[in-house]
LOGU-401970 format. One record per atom (N, C-alpha, C): chain; residue in three letters; atom name; residue number from 1; x, y, z. Coordinates in steps of 0.2 Angstrom, whole numbers, plus 2048, in hexadecimal, padded with zeros to 3 digits. Atoms other than C-alpha are relative to their C-alpha. Layout:
// residues N
+-------+-----+------+-----+-----+-----+-----+
| chain | res | atom |   n |  px |  py |  pz |
+-------+-----+------+-----+-----+-----+-----+
|     A | ala |   CA | NUM |   X |   Y |   Z |
...
+-------+-----+------+-----+-----+-----+-----+
This chain:
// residues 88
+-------+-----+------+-----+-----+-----+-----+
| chain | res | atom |   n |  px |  py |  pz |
+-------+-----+------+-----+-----+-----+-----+
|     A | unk |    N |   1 | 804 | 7FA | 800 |
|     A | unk |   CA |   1 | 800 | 800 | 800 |
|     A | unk |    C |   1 | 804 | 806 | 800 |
|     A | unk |    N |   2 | 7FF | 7FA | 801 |
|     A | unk |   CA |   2 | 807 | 810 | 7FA |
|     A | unk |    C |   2 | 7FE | 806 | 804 |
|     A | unk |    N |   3 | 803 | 7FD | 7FB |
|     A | unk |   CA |   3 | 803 | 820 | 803 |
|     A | unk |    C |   3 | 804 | 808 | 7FA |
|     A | unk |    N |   4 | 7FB | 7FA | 806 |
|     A | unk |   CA |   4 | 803 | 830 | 7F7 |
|     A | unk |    C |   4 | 802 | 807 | 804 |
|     A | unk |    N |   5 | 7FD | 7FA | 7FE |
|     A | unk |   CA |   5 | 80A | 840 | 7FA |
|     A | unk |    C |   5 | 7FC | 806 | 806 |
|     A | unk |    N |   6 | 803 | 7FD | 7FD |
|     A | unk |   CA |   6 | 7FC | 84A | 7FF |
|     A | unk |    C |   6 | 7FF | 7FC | 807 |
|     A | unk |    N |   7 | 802 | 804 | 7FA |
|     A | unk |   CA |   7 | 7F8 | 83A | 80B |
|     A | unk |    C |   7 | 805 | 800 | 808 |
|     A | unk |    N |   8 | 7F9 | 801 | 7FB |
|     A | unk |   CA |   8 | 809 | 83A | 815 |
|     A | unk |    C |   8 | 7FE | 807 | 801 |
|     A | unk |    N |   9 | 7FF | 7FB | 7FD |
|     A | unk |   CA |   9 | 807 | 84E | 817 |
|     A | unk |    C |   9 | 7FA | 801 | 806 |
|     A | unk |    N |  10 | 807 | 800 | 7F9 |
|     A | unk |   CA |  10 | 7F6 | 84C | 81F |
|     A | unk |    C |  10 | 803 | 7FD | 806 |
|     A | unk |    N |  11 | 7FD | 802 | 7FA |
|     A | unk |   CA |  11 | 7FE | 83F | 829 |
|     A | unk |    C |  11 | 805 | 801 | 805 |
|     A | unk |    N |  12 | 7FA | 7FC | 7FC |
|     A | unk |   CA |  12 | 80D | 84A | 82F |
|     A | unk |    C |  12 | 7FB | 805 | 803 |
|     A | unk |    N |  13 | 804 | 7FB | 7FE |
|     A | unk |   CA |  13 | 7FD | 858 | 832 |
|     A | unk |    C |  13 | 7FD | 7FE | 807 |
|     A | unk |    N |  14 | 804 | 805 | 7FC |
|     A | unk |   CA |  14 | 7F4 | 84C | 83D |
|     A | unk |    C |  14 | 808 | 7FF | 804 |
|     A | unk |    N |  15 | 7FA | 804 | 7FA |
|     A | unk |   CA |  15 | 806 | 847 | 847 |
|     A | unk |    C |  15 | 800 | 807 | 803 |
|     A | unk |    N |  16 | 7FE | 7FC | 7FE |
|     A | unk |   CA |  16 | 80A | 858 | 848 |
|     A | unk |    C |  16 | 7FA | 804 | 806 |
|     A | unk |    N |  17 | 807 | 800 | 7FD |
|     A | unk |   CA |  17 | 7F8 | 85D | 84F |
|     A | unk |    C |  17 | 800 | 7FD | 806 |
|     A | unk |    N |  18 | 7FF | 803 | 7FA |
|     A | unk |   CA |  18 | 7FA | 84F | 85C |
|     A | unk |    C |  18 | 803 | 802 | 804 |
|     A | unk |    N |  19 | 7FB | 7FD | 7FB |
|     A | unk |   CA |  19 | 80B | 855 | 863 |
|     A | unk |    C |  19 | 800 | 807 | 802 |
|     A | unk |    N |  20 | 801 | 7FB | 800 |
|     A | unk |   CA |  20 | 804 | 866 | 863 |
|     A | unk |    C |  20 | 7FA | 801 | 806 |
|     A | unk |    N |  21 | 807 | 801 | 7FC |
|     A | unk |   CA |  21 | 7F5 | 860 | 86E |
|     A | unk |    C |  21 | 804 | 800 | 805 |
|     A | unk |    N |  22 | 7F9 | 801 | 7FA |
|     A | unk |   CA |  22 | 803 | 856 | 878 |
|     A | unk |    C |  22 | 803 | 807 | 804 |
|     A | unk |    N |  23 | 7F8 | 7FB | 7FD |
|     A | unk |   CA |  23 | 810 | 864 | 87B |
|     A | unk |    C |  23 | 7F9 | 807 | 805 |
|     A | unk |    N |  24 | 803 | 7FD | 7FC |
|     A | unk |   CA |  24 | 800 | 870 | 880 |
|     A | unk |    C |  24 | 7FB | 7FC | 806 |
|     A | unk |    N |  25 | 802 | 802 | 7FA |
|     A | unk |   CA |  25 | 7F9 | 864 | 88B |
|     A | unk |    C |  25 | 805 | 801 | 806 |
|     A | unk |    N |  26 | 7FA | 802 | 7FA |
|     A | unk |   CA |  26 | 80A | 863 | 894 |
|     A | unk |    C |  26 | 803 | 807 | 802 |
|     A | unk |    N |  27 | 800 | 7F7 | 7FE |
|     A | unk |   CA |  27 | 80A | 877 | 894 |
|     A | unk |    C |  27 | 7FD | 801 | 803 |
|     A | unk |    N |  28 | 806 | 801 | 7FB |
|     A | unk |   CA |  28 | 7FB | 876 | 89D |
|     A | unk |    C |  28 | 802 | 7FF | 808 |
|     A | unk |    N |  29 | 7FD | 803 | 7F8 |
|     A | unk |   CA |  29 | 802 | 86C | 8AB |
|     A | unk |    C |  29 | 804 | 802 | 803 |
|     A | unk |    N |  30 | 7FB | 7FC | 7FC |
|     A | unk |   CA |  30 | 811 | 874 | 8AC |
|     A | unk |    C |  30 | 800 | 806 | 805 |
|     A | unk |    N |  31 | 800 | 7F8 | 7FC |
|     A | unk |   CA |  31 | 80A | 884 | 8AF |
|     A | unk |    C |  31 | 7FC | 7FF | 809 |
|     A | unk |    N |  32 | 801 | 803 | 7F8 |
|     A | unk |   CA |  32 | 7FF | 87B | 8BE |
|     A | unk |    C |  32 | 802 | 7FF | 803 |
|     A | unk |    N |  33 | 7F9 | 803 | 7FB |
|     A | unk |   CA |  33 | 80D | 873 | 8C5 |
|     A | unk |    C |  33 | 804 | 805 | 803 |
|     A | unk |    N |  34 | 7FC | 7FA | 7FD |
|     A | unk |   CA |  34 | 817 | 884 | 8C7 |
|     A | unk |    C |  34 | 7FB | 803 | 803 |
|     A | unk |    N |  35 | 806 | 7F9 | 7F9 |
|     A | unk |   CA |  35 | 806 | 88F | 8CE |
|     A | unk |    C |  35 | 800 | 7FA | 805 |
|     A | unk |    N |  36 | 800 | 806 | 7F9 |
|     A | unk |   CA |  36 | 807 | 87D | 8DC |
|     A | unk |    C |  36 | 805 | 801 | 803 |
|     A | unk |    N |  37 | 7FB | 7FE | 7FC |
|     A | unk |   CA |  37 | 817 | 882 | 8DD |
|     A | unk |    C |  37 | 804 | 805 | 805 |
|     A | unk |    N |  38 | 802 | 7F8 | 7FF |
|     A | unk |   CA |  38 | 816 | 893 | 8DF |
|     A | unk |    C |  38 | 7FE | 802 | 807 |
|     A | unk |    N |  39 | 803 | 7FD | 7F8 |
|     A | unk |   CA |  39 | 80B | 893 | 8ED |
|     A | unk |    C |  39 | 800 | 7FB | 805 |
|     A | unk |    N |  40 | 7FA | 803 | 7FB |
|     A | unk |   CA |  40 | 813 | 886 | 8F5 |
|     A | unk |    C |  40 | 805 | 803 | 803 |
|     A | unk |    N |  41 | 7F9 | 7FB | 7FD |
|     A | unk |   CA |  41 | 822 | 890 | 8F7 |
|     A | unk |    C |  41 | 7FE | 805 | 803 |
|     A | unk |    N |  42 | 801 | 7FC | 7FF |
|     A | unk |   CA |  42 | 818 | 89F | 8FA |
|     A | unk |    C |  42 | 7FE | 800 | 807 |
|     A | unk |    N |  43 | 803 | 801 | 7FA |
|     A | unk |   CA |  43 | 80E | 898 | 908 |
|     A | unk |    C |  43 | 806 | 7FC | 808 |
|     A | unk |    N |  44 | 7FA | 801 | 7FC |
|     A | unk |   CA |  44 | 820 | 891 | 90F |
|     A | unk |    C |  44 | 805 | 803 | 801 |
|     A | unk |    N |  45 | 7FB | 7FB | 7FC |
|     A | unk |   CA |  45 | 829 | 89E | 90E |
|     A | unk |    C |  45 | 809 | 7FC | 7FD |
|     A | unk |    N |  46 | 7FA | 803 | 804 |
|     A | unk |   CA |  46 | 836 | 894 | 902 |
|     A | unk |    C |  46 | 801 | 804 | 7F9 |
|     A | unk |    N |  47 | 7FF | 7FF | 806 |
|     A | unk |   CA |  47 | 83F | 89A | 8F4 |
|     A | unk |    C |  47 | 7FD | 809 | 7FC |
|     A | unk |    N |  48 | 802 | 7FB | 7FF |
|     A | unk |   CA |  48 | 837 | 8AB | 8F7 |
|     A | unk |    C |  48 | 807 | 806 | 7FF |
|     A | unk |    N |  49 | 7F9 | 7FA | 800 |
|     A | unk |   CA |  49 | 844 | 8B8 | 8EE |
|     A | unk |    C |  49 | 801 | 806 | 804 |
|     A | unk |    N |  50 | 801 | 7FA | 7FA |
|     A | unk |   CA |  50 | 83C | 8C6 | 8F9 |
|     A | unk |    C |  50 | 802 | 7FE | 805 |
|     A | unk |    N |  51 | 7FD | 803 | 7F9 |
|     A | unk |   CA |  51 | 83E | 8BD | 908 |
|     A | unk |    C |  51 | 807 | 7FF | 802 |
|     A | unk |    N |  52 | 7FC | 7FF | 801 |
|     A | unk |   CA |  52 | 84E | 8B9 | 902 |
|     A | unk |    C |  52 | 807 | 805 | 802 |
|     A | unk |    N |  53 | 7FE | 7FA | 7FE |
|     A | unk |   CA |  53 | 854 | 8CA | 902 |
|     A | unk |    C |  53 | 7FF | 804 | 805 |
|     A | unk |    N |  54 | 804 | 7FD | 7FB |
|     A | unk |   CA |  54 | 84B | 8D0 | 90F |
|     A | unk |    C |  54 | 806 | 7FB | 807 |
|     A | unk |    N |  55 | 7FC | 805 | 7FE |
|     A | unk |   CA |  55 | 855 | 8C1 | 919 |
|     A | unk |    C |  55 | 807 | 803 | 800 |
|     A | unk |    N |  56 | 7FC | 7FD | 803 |
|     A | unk |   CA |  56 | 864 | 8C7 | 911 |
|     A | unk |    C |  56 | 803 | 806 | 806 |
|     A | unk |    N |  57 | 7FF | 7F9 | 7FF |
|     A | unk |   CA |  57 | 862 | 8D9 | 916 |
|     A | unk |    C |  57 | 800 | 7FF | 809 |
|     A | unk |    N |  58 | 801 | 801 | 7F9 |
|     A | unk |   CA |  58 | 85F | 8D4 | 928 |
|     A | unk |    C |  58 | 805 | 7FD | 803 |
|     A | unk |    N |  59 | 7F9 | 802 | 7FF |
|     A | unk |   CA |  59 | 86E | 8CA | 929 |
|     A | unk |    C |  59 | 806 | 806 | 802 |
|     A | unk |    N |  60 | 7FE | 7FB | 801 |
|     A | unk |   CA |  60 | 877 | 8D8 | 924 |
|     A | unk |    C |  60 | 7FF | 807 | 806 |
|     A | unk |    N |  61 | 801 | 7FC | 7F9 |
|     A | unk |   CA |  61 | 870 | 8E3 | 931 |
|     A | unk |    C |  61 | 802 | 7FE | 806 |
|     A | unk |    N |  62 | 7FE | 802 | 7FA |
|     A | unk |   CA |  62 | 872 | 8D8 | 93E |
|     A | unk |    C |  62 | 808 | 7FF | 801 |
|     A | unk |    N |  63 | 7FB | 800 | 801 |
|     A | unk |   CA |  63 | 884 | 8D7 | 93A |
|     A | unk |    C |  63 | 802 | 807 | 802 |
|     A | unk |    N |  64 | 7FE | 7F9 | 7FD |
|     A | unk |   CA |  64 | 887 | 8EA | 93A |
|     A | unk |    C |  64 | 800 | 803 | 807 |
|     A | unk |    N |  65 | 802 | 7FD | 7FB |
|     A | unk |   CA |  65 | 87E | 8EC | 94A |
|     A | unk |    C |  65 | 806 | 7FC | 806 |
|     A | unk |    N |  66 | 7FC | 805 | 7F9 |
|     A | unk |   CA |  66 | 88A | 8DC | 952 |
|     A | unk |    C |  66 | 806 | 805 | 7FE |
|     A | unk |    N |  67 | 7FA | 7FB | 800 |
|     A | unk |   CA |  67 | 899 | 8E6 | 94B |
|     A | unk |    C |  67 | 802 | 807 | 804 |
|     A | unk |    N |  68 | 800 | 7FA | 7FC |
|     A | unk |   CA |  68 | 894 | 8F6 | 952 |
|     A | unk |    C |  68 | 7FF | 7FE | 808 |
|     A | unk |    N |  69 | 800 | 800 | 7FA |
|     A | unk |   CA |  69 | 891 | 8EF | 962 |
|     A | unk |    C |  69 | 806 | 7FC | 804 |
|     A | unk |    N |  70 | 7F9 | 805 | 800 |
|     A | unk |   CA |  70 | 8A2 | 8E3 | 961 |
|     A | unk |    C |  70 | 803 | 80A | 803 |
|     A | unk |    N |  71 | 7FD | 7FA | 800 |
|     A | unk |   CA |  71 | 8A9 | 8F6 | 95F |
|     A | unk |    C |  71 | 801 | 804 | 807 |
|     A | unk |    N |  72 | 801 | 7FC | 7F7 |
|     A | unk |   CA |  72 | 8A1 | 8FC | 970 |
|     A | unk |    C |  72 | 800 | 7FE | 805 |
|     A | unk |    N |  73 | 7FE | 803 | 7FB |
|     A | unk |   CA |  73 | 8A6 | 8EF | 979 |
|     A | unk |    C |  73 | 808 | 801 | 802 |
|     A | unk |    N |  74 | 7F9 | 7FD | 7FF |
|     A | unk |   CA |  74 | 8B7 | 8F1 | 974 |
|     A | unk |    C |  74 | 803 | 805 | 801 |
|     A | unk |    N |  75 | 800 | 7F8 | 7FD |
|     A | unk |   CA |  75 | 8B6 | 903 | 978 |
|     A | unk |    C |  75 | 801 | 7FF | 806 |
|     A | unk |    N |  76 | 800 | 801 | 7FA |
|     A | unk |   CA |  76 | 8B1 | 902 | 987 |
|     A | unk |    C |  76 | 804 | 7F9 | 807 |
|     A | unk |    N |  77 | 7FB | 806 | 7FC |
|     A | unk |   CA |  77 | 8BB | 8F3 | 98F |
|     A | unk |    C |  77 | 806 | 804 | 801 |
|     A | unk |    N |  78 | 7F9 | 7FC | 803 |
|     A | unk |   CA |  78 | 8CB | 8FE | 986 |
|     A | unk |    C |  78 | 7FF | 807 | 807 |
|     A | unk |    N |  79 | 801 | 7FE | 7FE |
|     A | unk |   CA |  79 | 8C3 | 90A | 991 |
|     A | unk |    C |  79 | 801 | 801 | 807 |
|     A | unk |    N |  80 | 802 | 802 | 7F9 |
|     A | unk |   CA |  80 | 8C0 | 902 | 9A2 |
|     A | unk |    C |  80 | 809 | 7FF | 800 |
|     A | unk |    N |  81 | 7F8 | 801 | 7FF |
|     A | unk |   CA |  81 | 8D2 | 8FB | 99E |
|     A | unk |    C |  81 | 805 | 807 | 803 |
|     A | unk |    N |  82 | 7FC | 7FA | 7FE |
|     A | unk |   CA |  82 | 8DB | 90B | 99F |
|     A | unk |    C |  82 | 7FF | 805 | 804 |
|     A | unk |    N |  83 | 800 | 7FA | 7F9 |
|     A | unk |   CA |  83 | 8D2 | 914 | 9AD |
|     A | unk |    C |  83 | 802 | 7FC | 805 |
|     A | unk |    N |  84 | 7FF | 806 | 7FD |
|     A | unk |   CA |  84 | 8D4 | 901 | 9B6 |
|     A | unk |    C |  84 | 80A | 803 | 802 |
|     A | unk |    N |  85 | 7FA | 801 | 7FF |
|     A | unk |   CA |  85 | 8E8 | 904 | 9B3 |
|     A | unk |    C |  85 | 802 | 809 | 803 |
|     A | unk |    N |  86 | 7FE | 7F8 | 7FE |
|     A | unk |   CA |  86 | 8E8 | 918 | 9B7 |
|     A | unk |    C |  86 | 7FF | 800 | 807 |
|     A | unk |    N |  87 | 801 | 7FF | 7F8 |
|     A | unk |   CA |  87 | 8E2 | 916 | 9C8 |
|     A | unk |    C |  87 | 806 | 7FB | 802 |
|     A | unk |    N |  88 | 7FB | 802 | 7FE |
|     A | unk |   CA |  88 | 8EF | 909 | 9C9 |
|     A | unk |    C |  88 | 809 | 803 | 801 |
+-------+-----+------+-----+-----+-----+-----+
């Protein structure tokens, strides 16, 4: 059984049609799958770029503040030290 020229394009039109169906079903799902994942992270506070940053910046704060307080300790000790030895 032969199969003429016209007949194989139809049959390429028809496959292509198919995997066209395919590839947007699986478009479908994937976009599902991300808004699932989406508001999963969202509701757990995972993977949150904001938070992230936010996390971040707060790190960073808290760092400066130990810094500055490292500083005022060490002042003050440098402090205590040399009235400690003056009176001596």
């Amino acid at each position: 059984m032969t199969m003429s020229k016209d007949d194989i394009h139809a049959k390429i039109d028809e496959y292509h049609l198919m995997v066209e169906e395919v590839l947007g079903g699986m478009d479908m799902m994937i976009s599902r799958l991300e808004s699932r994942v989406q508001f999963l992270e969202e509701t757990l506070g995972i993977n949150n770029k904001n938070e992230q940053k936010n996390r971040s910046n707060r790190i960073e704060s808290l760092s400066n503040e130990l810094k500055a307080l490292k500083s005022e300790v060490t002042e003050g000790l440098n402090l205590a030290f040399r009235k400690i030895s003056e009176k001596s």
